[in-house]
KOLFIDO-377245 format. One line per field, with one value per residue (C-alpha): x, y, z; residue number from 0. Coordinates in nm, 2 decimals, decimal comma. Layout:
<atoms>
c1	[X; ...];
c2	[Y; ...];
c3	[Z; ...];
num	[NUM; ...];
</atoms>
This chain:
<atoms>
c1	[0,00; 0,30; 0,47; 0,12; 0,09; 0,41; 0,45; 0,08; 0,28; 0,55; 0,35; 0,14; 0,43; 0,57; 0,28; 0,24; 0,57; 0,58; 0,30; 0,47; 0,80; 0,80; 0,58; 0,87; 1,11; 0,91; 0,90; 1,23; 1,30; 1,06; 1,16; 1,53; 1,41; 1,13; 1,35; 0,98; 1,15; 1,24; 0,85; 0,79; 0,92; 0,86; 0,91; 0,94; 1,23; 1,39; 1,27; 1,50; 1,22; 1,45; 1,60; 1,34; 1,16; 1,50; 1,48; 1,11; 1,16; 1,48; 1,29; 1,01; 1,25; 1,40; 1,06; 0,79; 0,93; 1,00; 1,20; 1,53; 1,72; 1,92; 1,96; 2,32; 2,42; 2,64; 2,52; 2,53; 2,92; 2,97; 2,78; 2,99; 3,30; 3,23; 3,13; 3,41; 3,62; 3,48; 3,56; 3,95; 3,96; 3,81; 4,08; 4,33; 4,17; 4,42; 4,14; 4,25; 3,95; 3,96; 3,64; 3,43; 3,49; 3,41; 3,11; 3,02; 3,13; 2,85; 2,57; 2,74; 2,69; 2,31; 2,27; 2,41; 2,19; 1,87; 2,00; 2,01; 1,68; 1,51; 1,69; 1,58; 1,22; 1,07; 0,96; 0,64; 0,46; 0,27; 0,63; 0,74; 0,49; 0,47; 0,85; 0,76; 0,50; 0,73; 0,99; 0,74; 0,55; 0,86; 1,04; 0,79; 0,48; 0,76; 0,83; 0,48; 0,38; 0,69; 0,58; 0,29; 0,46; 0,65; 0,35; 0,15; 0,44; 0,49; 0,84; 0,99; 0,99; 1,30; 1,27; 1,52; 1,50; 1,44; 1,75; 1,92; 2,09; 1,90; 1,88; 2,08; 1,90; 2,12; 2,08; 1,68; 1,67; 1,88; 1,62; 1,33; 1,45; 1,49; 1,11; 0,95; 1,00; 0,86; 0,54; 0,54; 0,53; 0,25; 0,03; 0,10; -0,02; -0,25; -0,62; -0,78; -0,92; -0,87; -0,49; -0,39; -0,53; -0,32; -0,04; -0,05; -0,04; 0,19; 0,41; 0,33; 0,44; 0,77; 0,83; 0,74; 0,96; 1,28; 1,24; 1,17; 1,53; 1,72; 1,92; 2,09; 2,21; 1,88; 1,71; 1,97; 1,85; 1,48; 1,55; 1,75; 1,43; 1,18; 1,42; 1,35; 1,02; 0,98; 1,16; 1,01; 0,63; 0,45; 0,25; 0,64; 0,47; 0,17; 0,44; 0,68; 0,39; 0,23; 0,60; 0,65; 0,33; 0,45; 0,73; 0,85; 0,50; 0,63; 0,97; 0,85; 0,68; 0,96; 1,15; 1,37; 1,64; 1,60; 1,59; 1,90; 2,09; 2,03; 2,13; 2,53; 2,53; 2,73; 2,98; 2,99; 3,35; 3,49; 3,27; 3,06; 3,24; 3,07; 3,17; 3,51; 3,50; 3,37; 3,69; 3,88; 3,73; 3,79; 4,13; 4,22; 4,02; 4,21; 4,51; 4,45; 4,36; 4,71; 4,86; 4,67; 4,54; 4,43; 4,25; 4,23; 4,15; 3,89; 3,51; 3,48; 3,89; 3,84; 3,66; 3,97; 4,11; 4,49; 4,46; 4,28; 4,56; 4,83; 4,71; 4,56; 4,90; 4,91; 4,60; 4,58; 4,78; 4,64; 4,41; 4,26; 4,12; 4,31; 4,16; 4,28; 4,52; 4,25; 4,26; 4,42; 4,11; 3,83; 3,78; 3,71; 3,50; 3,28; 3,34; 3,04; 3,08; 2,95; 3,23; 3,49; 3,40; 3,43; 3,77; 3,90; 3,75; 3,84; 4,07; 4,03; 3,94; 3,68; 3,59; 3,57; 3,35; 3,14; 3,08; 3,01; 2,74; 2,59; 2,66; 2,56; 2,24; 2,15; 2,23; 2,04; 1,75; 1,76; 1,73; 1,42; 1,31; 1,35; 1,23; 0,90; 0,80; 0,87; 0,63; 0,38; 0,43; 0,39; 0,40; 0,77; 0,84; 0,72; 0,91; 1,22; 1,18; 1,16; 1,43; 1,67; 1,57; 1,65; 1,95; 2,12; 1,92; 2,13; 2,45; 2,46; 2,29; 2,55; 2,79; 2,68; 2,61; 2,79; 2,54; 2,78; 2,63; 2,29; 2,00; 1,75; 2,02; 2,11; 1,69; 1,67; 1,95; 1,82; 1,45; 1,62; 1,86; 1,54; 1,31; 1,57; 1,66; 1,33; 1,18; 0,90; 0,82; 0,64; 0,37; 0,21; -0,18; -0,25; -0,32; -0,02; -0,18; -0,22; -0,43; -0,63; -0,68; -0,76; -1,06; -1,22; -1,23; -1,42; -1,61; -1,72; -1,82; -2,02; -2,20; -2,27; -2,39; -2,62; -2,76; -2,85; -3,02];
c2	[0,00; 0,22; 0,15; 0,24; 0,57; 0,64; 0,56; 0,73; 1,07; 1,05; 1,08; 1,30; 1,57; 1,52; 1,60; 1,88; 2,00; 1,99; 2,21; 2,45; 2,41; 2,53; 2,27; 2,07; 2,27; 2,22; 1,81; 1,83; 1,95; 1,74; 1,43; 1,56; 1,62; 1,36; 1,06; 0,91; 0,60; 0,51; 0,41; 0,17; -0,16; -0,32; -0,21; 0,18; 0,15; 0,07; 0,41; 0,73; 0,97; 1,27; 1,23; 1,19; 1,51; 1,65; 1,57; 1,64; 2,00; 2,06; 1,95; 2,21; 2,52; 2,49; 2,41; 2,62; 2,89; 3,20; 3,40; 3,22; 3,50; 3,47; 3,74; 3,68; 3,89; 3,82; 3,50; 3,34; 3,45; 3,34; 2,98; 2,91; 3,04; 2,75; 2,49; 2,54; 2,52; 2,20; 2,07; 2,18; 2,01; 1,71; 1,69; 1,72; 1,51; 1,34; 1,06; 0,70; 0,64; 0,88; 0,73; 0,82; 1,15; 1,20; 1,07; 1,31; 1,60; 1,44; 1,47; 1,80; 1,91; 1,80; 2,05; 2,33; 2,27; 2,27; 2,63; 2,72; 2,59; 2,80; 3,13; 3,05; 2,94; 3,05; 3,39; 3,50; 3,49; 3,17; 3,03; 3,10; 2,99; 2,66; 2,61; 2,73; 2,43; 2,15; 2,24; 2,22; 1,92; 1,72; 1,80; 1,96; 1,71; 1,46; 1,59; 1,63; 1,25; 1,17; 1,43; 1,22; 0,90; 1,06; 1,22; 0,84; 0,66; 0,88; 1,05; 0,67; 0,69; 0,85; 1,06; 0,99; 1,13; 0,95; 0,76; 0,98; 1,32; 1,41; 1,05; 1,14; 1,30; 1,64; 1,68; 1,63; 1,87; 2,15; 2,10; 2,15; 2,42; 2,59; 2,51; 2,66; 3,03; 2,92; 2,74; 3,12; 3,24; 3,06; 3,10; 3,49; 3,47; 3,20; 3,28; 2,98; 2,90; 2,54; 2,56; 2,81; 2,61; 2,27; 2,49; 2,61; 2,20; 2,14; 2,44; 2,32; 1,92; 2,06; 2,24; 1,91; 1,68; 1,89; 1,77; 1,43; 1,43; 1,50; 1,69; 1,96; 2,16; 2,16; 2,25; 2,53; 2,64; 2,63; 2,88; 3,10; 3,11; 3,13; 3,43; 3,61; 3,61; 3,73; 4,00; 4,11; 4,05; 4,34; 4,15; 4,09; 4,12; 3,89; 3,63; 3,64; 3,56; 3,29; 3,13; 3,20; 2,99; 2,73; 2,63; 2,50; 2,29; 2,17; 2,08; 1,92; 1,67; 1,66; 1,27; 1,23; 1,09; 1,43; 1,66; 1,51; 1,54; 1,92; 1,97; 1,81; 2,13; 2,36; 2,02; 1,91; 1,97; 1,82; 1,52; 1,46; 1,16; 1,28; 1,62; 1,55; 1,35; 1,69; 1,86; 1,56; 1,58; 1,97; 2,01; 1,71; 1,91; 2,22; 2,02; 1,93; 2,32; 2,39; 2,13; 2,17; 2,57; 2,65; 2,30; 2,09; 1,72; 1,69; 1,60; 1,38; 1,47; 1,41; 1,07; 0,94; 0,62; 0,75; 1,12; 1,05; 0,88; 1,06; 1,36; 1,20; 1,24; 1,64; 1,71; 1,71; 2,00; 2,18; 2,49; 2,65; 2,36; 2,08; 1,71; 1,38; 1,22; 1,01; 0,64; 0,41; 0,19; 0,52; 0,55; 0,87; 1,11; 1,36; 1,69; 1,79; 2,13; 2,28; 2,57; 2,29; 2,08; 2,31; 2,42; 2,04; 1,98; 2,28; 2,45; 2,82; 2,95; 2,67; 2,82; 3,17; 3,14; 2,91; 3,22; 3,49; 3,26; 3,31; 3,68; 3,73; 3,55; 3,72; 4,12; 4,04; 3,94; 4,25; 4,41; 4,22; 4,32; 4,71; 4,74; 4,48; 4,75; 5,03; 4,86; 4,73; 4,38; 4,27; 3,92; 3,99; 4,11; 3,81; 3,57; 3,78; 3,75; 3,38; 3,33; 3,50; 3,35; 3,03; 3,07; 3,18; 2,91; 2,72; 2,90; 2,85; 2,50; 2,43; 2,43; 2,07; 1,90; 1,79; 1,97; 2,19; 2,04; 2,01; 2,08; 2,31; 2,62; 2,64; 2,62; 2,93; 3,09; 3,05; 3,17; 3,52; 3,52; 3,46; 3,72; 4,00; 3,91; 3,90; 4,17; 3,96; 4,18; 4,38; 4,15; 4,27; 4,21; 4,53; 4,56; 4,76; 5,12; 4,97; 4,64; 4,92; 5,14; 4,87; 4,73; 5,07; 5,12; 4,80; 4,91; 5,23; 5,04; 4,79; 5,07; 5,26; 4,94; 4,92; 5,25; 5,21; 4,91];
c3	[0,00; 0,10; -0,23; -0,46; -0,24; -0,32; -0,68; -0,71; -0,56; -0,81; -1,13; -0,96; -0,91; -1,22; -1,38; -1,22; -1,17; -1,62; -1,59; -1,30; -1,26; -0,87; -0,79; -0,91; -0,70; -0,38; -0,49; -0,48; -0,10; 0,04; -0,10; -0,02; 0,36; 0,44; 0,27; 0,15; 0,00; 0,36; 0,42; 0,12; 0,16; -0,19; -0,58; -0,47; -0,31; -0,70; -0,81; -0,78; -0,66; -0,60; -0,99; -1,13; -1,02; -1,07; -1,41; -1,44; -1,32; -1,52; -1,86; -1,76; -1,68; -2,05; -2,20; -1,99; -1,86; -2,07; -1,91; -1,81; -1,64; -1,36; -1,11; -0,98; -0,68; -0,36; -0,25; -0,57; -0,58; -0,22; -0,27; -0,63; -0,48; -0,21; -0,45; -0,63; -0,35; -0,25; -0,61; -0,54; -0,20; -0,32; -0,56; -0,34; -0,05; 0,19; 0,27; 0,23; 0,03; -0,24; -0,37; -0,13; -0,12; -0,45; -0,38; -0,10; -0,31; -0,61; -0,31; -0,21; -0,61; -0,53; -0,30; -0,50; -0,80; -0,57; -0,48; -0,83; -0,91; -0,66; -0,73; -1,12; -1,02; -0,78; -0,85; -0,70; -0,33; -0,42; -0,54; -0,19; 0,02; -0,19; -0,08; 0,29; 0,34; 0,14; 0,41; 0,70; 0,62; 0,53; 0,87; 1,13; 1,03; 1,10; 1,42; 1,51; 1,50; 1,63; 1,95; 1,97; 2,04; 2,27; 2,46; 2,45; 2,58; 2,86; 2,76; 2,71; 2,29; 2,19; 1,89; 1,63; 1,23; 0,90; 0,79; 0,56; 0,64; 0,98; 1,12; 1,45; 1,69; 1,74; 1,37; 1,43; 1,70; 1,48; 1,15; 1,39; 1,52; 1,19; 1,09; 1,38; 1,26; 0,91; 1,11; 1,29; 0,94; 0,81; 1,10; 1,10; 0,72; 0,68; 0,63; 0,68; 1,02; 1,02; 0,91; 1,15; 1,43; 1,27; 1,25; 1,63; 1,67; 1,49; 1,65; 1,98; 1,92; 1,76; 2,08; 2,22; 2,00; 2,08; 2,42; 2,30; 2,13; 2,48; 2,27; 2,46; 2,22; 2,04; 2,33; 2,42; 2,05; 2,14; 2,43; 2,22; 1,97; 2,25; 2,37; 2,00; 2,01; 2,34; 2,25; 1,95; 2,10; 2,14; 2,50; 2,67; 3,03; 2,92; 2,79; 3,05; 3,34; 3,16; 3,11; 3,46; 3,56; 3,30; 3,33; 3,68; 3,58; 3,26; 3,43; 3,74; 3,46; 3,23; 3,20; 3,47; 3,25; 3,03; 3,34; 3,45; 3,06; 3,05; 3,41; 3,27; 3,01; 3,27; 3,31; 3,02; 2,93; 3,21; 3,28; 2,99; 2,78; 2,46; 2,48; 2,51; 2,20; 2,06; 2,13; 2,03; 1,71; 1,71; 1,76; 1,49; 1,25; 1,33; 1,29; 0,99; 0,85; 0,98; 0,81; 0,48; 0,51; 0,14; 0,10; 0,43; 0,39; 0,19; 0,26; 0,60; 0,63; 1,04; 1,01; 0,84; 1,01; 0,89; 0,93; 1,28; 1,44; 1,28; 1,49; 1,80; 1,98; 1,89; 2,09; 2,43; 2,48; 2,20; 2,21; 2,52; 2,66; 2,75; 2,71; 2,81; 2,54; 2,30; 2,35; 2,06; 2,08; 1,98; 1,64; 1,45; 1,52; 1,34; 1,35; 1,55; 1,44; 1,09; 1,11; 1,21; 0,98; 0,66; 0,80; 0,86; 0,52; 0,33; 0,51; 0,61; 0,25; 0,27; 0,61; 0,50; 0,18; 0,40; 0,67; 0,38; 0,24; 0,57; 0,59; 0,24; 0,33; 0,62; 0,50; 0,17; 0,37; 0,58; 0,29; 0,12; 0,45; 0,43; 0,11; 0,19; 0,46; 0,22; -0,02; 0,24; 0,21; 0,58; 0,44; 0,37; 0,65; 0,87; 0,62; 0,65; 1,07; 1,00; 0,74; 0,97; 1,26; 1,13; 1,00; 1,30; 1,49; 1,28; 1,27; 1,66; 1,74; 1,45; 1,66; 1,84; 1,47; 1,14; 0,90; 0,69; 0,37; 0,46; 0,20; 0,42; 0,50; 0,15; 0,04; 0,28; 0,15; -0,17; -0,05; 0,05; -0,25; -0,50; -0,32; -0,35; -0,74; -0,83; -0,57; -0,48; -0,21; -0,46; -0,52; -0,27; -0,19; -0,32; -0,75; -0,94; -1,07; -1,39; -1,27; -1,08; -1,38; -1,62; -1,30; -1,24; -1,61; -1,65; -1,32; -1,51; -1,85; -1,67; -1,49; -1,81; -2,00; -1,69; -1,71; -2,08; -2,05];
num	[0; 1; 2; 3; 4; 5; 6; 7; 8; 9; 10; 11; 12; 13; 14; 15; 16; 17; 18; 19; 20; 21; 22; 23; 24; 25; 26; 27; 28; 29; 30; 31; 32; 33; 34; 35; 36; 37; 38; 39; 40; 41; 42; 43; 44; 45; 46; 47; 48; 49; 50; 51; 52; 53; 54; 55; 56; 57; 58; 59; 60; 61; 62; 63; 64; 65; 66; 67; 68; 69; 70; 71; 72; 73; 74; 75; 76; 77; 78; 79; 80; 81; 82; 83; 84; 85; 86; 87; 88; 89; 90; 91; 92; 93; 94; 95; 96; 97; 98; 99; 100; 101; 102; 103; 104; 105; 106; 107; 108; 109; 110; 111; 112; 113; 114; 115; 116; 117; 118; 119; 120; 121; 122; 123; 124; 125; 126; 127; 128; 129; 130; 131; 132; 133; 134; 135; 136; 137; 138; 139; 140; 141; 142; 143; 144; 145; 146; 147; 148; 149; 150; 151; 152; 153; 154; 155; 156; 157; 158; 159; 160; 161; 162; 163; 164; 165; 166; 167; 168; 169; 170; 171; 172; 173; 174; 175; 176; 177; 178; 179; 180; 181; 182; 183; 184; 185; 186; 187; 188; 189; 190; 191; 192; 193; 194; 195; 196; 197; 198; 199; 200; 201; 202; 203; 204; 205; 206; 207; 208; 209; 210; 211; 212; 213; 214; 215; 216; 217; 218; 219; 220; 221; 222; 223; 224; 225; 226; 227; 228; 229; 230; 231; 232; 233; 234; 235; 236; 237; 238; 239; 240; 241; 242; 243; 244; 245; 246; 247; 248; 249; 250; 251; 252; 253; 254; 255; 256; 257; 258; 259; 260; 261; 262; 263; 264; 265; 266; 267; 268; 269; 270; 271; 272; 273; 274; 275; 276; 277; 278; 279; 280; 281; 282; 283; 284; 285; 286; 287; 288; 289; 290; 291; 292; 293; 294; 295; 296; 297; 298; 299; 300; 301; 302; 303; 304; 305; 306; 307; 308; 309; 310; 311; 312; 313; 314; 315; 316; 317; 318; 319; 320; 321; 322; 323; 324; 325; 326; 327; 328; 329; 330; 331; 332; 333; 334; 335; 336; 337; 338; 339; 340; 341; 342; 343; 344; 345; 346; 347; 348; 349; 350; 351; 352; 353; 354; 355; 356; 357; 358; 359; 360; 361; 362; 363; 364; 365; 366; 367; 368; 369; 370; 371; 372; 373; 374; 375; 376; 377; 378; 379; 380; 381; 382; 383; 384; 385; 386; 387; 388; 389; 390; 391; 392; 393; 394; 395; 396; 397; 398; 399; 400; 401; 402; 403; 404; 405; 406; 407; 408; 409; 410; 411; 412; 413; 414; 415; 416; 417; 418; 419; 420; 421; 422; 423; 424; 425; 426; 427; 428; 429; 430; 431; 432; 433; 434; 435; 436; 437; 438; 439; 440; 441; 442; 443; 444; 445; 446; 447; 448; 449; 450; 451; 452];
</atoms>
């Protein structure tokens, strides 16, 4: 049944996504997100859902839609700079398996071209909030049902993602962290009664499945968001009494084994086992940008069962922490770290065209943002919040994950990037002069036809 629902779905969007190539565009996230494939059990799993829409959408960009400009501007220099970075390191990767590494770049190259896509397609407000719900119903309607199972089971079912990118639970925690400000975003501009009120579920149970990942960083994130919104509320007072009411109520009924994982945050560099194999993992990748500055290693450079051991010696007196000297019986680690992880892979150019695709990103959506108000597109506005939010949601839960090359940061970046090229901001709810002229002419034509009859 899994495998019909799922085959049924494919033609479906590629019929669709011929007709409108952003419905192709959205396709394509969601599969890339919700890993759909990892349902079915029978004759889906032989299909290559993702490629084919790729191909689908690609074939309708040349064929359906006209006009096939592309609006290049920072980010687009700062994201190619980076790809083509990647392509150099990969070519001079130091990892004992150079085929592998290849292959990561390939799924890397993925990425890039989903960027593209959206910068060339998606070009108007129904575009964007087409793209907006295939991000939150592939990640936050996952988290939702997972909340549920949590909530049934009495905090005992840990929540976990789909195999595929976000299948650790850290990585989980960091995705939904990103979607709640989109969720914010449709409930601030959805019209319809019964979304908004599924929405506001599904907002809550994401709240509720962060907890259910015992992730601390991901919770440290939640706090950080919950701390943004506050602030920008206009009811600051309201909020902050109802939180204090709240919350010594929603602790004193928290899991006991998740009460006592958050309260080992403040010790976790001295005591906590894990964390230490964080810093572990930190200094070898700085040790390897040292060695190799222009390139580093090469994709998953740190993970390396030579490079790993060649440096394990070098660390514990190394940077401003010092750890206990690394066992010969761990095995690599990964980075834990997206900005550690782009400088063991890529070294510090790597590093640096990976930060100004984040910088690029977030001043070019403070401006869609200024110029949305200018034009009265409130709609903007509230996506711009969100957008930014997210990012540096991600930026610092980041921190505690190995997400460098992971699709939903570069969608966003592409979401801002695409709004500013093609000034969607201006399609606003209110008609253009000329859509106004053109309806109170017909207006008066009507009314003179009328009065002759």
């Amino acid at each position: 049944m899994r495998d019909l629902l799922l085959v049924g779905f494919l033609f479906l969007a590629m019929y669709y996504a011929f007709k409108r190539p952003y419905i192709g565009v959205a396709a394509w996230i969601w599969i890339a997100l919700m890993a759909p494939a990892e349902w079915a059990f029978g004759f889906s799993q032989t299909f290559r859902l993702n490629l084919t829409i790729v191909l689908v959408t690609g074939l309708a960009y040349i064929f359906v839609t006209k006009n096939k400009k592309l609006n290049f501007n920072a980010v687009h220099f700062w994201v190619m700079m980076f790809g083509f970075w990647t392509l150099l390191s990969t070519a001079m990767n130091l990892n004992i398996d150079s085929a592998w590494v290849w292959g990561y770049w390939t799924q890397f190259v993925k990425i890039l071209l989903l960027f593209l896509f959206i910068t060339l397609v998606i070009r108007k407000k129904l575009h964007v909030d087409t793209l907006v719900w295939a991000i939150v119903l592939a990640i936050s309607a996952y988290a939702a049902m997972e909340a549920v199972k949590f909530i049934l089971s009495g905090g005992s079912h840990r929540i976990i993602g789909r195999a595929g990118i976000i299948s650790d639970r850290n990585d989980l925690a960091v995705a939904i962290n990103m979607c709640i400000p989109l969720v914010i975003y449709l409930i601030q501009t959805t019209e319809h009664k019964q979304l908004r009120l599924g929405l506001w579920g599904i907002l809550v149970l994401n709240i509720i499945s962060i907890v259910g990942t015992y992730s601390r960083g991901g919770f440290i994130g939640l706090t950080i968001l919950a701390i943004a919104f506050w602030w920008k509320s206009k009811h600051k007072l309201i909020l902050a009494m109802i939180a204090a009411l709240m919350l010594p109520v929603l602790y004193a009924n928290a899991p006991a084994e998740w009460k006592e994982r958050q309260s080992t945050v403040s010790t976790a560099a001295t005591e906590d086992g894990s964390f230490i194999g964080r810093l572990w993992a930190w200094k070898v990748s700085t040790l390897i940008a040292l060695d190799n500055p222009l390139t580093g290693g090469g994709f998953g450079a740190v993970m390396d069962p030579v490079l790993w051991p060649y440096y394990a010696p070098y660390t514990p007196g190394f940077g401003p922490i010092d750890t206990p000297p690394i066992p010969d019986r761990v095995v690599p680690k990964a980075a834990h770290n997206i900005f550690m992880q782009v400088l063991g892979d890529h070294g510090f150019v790597g590093l640096l065209f990976f930060i100004m695709i984040l910088l690029s990103m977030l001043w070019t959506n403070r401006r869609n943002k200024l110029a949305a108000k200018k034009e009265g597109a409130t709609w903007c506005v509230k996506l711009s919040d969100a957008l930014t939010l997210s990012m540096v949601g991600y930026a610092i839960t980041g921190c505690n994950v190995s997400l460098a090359y992971f699709d939903l940061p570069y969608a966003l970046t592409a979401l801002a990037c695409t709004i500013s090229g093609w000034k969607i901001y201006r399609s606003s709810q209110q008609p253009s002069a000329e859509a106004d002229k053109l309806g109170r002419g017909r207006v008066n034509a009507w009314q003179s036809q009328a009065a002759r009859r």
